[in-house]
N, C-alpha and C positions, 0 to 999 in steps of 0.2 A: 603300477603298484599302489598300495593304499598308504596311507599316510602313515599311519602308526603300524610299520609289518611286525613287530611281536605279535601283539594285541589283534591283529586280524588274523596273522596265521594260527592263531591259538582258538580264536573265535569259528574261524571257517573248519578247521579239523574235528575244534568239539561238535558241531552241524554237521561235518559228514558222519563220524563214528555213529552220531544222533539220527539218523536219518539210514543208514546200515542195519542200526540196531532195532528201529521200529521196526523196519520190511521184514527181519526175521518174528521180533515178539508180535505183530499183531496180526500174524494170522493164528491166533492161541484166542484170542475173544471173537474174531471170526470163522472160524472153522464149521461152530452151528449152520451160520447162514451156507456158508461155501459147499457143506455138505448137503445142505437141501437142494440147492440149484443144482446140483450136480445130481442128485438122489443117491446118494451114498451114505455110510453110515460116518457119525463122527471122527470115531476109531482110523477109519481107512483116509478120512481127508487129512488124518494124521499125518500121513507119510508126507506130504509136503512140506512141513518141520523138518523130517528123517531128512527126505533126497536133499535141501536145502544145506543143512549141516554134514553130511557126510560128503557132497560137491564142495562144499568150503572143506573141508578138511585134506582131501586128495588136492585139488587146485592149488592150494595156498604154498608151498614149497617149490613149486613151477612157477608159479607167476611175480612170487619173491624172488628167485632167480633171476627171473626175466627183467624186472624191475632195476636191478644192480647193472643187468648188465645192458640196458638197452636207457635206463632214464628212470630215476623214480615218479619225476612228474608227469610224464608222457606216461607210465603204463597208468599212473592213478587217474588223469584224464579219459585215458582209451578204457579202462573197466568201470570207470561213471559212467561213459554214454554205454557201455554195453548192460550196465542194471540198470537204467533208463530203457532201454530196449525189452531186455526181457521183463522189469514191470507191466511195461506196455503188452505184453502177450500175456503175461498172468492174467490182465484185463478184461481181455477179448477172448481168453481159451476157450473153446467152441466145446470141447470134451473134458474130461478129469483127465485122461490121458495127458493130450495138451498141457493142462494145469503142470501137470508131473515133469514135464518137461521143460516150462519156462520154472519152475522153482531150482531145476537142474541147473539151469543156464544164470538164475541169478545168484545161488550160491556161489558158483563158480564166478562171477564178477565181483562179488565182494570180498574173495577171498585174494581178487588184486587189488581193493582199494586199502584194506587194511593195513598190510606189512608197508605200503609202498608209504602212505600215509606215517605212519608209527616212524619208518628211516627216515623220511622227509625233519619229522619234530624232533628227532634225536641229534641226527647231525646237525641242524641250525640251533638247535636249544645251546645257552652259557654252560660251559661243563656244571658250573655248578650250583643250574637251573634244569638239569635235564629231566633228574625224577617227576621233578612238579611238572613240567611242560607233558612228559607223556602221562601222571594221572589226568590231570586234567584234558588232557585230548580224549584218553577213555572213560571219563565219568561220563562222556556225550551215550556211549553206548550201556551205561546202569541207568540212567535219567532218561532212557527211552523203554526201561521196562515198566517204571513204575509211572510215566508220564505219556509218553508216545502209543504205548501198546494199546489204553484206556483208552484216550481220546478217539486214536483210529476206532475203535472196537465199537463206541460210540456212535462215530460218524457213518462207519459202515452200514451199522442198524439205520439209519436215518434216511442213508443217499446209495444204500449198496454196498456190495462190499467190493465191487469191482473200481469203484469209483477212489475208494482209498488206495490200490494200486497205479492209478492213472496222477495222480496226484503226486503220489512219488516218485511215480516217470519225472513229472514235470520240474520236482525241487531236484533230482538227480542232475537233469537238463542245468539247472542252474547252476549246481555245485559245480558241475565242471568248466563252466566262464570263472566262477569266483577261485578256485583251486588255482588253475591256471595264471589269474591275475597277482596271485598272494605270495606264491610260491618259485623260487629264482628256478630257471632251468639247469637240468642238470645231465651229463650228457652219456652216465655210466660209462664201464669201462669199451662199450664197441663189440668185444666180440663173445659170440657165446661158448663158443671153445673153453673147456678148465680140465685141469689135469683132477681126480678124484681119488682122494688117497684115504685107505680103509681108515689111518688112524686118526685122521684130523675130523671122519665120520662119528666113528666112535668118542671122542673126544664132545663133537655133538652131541649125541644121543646123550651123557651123561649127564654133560648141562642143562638139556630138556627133562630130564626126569623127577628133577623136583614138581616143573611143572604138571605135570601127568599125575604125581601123587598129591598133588594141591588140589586138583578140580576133581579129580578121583573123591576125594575124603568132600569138597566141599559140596560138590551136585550130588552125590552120593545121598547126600543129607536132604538139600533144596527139592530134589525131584520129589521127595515123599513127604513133605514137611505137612502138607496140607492132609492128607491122609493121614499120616501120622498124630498130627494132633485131632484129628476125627476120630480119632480110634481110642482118646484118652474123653471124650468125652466135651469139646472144647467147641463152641457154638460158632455160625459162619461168620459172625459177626467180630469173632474174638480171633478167630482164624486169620480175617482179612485183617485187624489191626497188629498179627506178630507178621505176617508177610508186609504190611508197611513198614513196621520199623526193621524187618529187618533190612531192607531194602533202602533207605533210609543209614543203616549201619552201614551198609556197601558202599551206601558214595559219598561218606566220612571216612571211613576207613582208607579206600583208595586217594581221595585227596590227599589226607594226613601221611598216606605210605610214600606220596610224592616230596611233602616236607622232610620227612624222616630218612629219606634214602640221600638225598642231596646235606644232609645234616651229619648225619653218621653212617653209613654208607649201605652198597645194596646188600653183600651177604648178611652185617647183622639184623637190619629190616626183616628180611624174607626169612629168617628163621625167628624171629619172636614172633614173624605171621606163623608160622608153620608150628610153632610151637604153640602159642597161645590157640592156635584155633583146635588143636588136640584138647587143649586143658580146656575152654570154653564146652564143649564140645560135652566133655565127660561133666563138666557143673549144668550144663544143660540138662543132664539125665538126670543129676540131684535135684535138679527146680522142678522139672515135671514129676518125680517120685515124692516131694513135697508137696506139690500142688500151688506154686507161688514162685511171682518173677520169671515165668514162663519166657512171656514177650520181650521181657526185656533180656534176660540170659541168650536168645538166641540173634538180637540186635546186637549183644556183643561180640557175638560168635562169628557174625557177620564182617563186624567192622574191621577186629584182629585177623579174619580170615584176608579182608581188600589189604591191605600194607604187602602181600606178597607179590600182584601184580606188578607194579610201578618197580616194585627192585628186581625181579627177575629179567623185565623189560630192559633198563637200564644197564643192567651187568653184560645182559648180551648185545648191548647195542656197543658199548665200551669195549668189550671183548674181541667183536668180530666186524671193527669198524668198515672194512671194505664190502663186508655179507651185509652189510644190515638188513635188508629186505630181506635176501633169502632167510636169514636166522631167525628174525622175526615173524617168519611165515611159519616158519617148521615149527616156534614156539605156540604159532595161535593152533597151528593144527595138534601138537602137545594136548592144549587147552581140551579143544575138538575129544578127541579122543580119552582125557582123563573123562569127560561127562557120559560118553557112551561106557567108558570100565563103571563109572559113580552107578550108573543108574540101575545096571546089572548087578552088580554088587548089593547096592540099595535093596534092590527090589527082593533079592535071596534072601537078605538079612529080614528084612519086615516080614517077609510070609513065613520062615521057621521061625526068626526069634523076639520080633516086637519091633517097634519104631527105637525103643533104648539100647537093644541088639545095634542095630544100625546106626546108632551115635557114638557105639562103643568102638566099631568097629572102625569107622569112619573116622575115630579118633586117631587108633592105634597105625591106619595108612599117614595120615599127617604126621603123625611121629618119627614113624619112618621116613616119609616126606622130608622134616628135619634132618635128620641122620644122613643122607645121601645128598642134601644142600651143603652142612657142613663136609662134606670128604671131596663134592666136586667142584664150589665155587673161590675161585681164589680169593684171599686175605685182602690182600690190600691194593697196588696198584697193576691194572688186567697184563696179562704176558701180551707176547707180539701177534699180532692178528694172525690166524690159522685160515686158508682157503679153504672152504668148505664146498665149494662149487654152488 
């Protein structure tokens, strides 16, 4: 063990989320390159973003399971070395084919490190240190969009781009000695047998809904943001400095909803998120109809928006203390899936009715968002854990 294990396990989870997070964002500044070698068009080297998240989304619920019921540290060791594995074939893919299939295979491994990860920091976090322990474990995966993604994107133009996957093989390889050493074993419940009862599902589904209407309203917005302000007239240079700070808002925000959740608890958090990012949201439309305070309206928008992760997190980690993996898996696949509703949504909104269409509308889902956090998250202290299988 290390000397200081807070402080290490805090250190080595923010490195993996950090390290998770690249391997998805930076093949977004390499795609150019990925797409030449391959001789494909950008558009189609696309789909290895798509197969990536849409394998984390289905995985993540099975291997949160598996996680509760077999070890949370043993599965988060065994799906390090296996995105370690499929990095190393993203590396070497002989075809795009290929390619499409180790992005398969490492979606699907990250979608075990997460959840198992996220219960590991919950259950050892002070109850009332848990919000801050899991912002800060997930600020590692926002600080690898606007830090990780670049640098790869960088290095890849320089040394390859295959050479940035091999590299993450290799910190993966690490992570999982250092994970191992940080983290006590833990030996789940044994067996994978669960009785599965419609209601304590449904009960589920409920609780995940805000999440789905949070990333719904919030990617909704982020997927067209850069478009959208190109279409007001708004130069690349001004473009790239409201995508910094919003970005920037994100990982104050999420920090600050880690303070605020352990302060006052997680349903009020997650509805001034849910609520502010509605009202943000709709003053955003007034700053760009004005023409002023653009970048900075949408840095707020951003930051009010993070405060809902870290409480939603929380509430169901507290809630479904023996799920935690699984629950925290179905949540991040929530997550997964409000961005593919956001982007569809998004993308309707901008072609009939404007990027302010799309702010408005994105608003009025967060609203809702609200309204169904307040009817399904409990008051004050969580009921008795519900098996969720």
């Amino acid at each position: 063990m290390f000397t200081n294990a807070p402080v290490a396990r805090l250190a080595i989870g923010w490195l993996t989320m950090f390290l998770i997070g690249t391997d998805l964002f930076v093949v977004s500044p390499l795609l150019p390159l990925i797409a030449a070698d391959y001789q494909t068009s950008p558009t189609l080297a696309g789909l290895s973003v798509t197969i990536f998240a849409v394998s984390y989304m289905i995985s993540a619920p099975l291997l949160g399971h598996l996680a509760d019921r077999l070890g949370r540290r043993r599965m988060l060791a065994r799906c390090l070395l296996g995105f370690a594995a499929a990095n190393l074939l993203t590396a070497s893919a002989a075809n795009f084919a290929w390619l499409l299939s180790a992005r398969l295979f490492a979606g699907a491994a990250a979608a075990g490190v997460s959840p198992s990860l996220y219960a590991l920091v919950s259950g050892l976090a002070p109850p009332d240190r848990r919000g801050t322990w899991l912002a800060l474990v997930v600020s590692g995966l926002l600080i690898s969009l606007s830090l990780g993604a670049p640098i790869g994107g960088l290095a890849g133009a320089s040394f390859g781009w295959p050479s940035i996957f091999s590299v993450l093989a290799g910190f993966s390889l690490l992570l999982v000695w250092m994970n191992q050493r940080v983290w006590p074993e833990d030996y789940g419940s044994g067996s994978i047998t669960v009785q599965h009862h419609a209601w304590a599902l449904a009960v589920l589904g409920g609780r995940l809904a805000p999440t789905v209407a949070w990333s719904t309203a919030l990617y909704g917005v982020y997927v067209y943001l850069g478009t959208g302000l190109a279409a007001y007239g708004f130069s690349t240079e001004k473009i790239a400095a409201t995508i910094l700070l919003y970005g920037c808002g994100a990982i104050g925000g999420i920090l600050a909803g880690g303070r605020m959740v352990d302060r006052v608890g997680a349903k009020p958090t997650s509805g001034v998120a849910l609520a502010g990012l509605s009202v943000c949201l709709l003053l955003t439309q007034f700053a760009i109809d004005a023409g002023m305070l653009v970048t900075f309206a949408f840095g707020v928008a951003s930051a009010a928006a993070q405060l809902f992760f870290p409480a939603q997190q929380t509430s169901l980690a507290e809630d479904f203390p023996a799920q935690r993996a699984t629950v925290l898996a179905w949540n991040n696949s929530a997550l997964f899936l409000g961005i593919a509703i956001g982007s569809l949504i998004g993308g309707q909104a901008v072609a009939h009715g404007g990027f302010t269409a799309n702010l408005r509308i994105s608003a009025a889902i967060a609203i809702a968002g609200w309204m169904i956090n307040q009817a399904v998250v409990p008051n004050a202290a969580p009921s008795p854990a519900i098996d969720v299988g």
